[in-house]
Structures are given as C-alpha cells and as structure tokens.
C-alpha positions, 0 to 999 in steps of 0.5 A: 529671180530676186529684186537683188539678181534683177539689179546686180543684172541690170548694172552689169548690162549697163557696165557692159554695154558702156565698156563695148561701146568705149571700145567701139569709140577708141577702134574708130578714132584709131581707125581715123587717125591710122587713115589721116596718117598713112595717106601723107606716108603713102608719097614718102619716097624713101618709104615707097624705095624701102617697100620696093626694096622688101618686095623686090625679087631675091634673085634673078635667075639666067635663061640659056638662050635669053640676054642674061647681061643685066645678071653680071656680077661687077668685080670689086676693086681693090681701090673702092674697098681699101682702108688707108692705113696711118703710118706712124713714124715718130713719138709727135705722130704717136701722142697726136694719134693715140695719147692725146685723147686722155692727155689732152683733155686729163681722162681718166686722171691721165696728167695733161702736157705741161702740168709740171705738179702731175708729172713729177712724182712719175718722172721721180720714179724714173723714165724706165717706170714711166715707158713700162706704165706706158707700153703695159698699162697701169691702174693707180690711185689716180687713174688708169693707162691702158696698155699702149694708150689702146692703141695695140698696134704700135711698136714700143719703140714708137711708144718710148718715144711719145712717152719722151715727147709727153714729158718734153711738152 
C-alpha cells in the first residue's frame, strides 16, 4: 500500500468517524428533546380523550341472555337536526339576504346604493335590461352579476322586486 492509499485512508476514517459521531449527537439531542416534550403532552386532556377515542372498541356487540341496555340506539329527532329555513317575502328581504353582499360593499364592481353616476347608464338601458341582468346574470366591462346574486333558490318575482328596492335606495 502506497503512502497516498494510507492518507486517502486515513482521512476517510476521520470523515467517517466525525460523520457517525455528529449523528450519534443529533439522535441523542432528539431523543432528549422528544422526552421533555411528550412528558408535558402526556397530561393533556384532550389528547388523553383523542387516544381514548382511537383505541375505543368499534363495536359493542349484544349477548342473548345478558343487559344489552347500554347498546340502544337513541332516535334522532326531527327538532335537533332540522335547518331553519328563511323565508323571503319582499324585494327589502331579498337585497338584505342575497344582494347586499356585492352591492353594499361595491364587489366585483357591482354599483352601490345611492351612487346615482353608477346606475344610471343601467337604469338608461331600461328596467327590463336591468331584471334579466338581475335573474340571468351578467358579465360586463365593469363587472360581474351572478345569476340571481347566487342566491338560485329565489323566485323572480322576488328578484324583480329587490331589483326595484336597489334602485329606489
């Protein structure tokens, strides 16, 4: 072996051995600090009811001729799981649910209540514009109005009408 293959050698045994050993360090110190840590997570509550929750048993399984009573499934009530439902009734009801949104705040250049220089190159073109625009959507240079402000589920009666309230504010 040369005096050049004894260096190369030696060098790679020094590298090597500071490479292991840096590793051998960072393992420990994550070790230490893995330990401090889950100590103080250990008396968490919610985690101690989340792992509760994970290991629980999936299923409880009834035994003829044993009290199966805690196994009963409790109805649902209509009362606990029903959605409440807003009933619109007038063109006010209408621009407060669906239109104020944009209108209100000027979105997506939609022209704010009162801003008489906004509206009326619209009111020109004429209410009948103005209500399709309103129930069928329209995108313009200006802007964008979704078909019934998003709000699909309203009539277009009901949308005619908060189309008038709109420009009477």
């Amino acid at each position: 072996m040369s005096k050049q293959d004894t260096h190369f050698f030696n060098v790679f045994s020094i590298v090597l051995g500071l490479l292991v050993g840096f590793a051998i360090l960072v393992f420990a110190l994550s070790r230490y600090i893995g330990q401090s840590q889950n100590a103080s997570l250990q008396n968490e509550p919610l985690l101690q009811q989340s792992v509760a929750g994970r290991v629980a048993s999936p299923a409880r399984v009834a035994v003829a001729g044993q009290d199966n009573s805690a196994l009963t499934i409790a109805p649902v009530t209509a009362t606990s799981a029903a959605a409440v439902a807003v009933v619109l009734e007038n063109g006010e009801q209408v621009y407060e649910q669906a239109c104020k949104t944009c209108h209100g705040a000027g979105l997506l250049g939609a022209p704010k209540p009162g801003d008489s220089a906004a509206w009326q190159p619209r009111i020109a073109q004429g209410k009948a514009k103005l209500y399709e625009h309103a129930v069928k959507g329209f995108t313009g240079k200006v802007g964008t109005m979704p078909p019934k402000g998003g709000r699909t589920d309203i009539s277009d009666d009901l949308i005619h009408q908060a189309v008038d309230h709109l420009i009477a504010l």
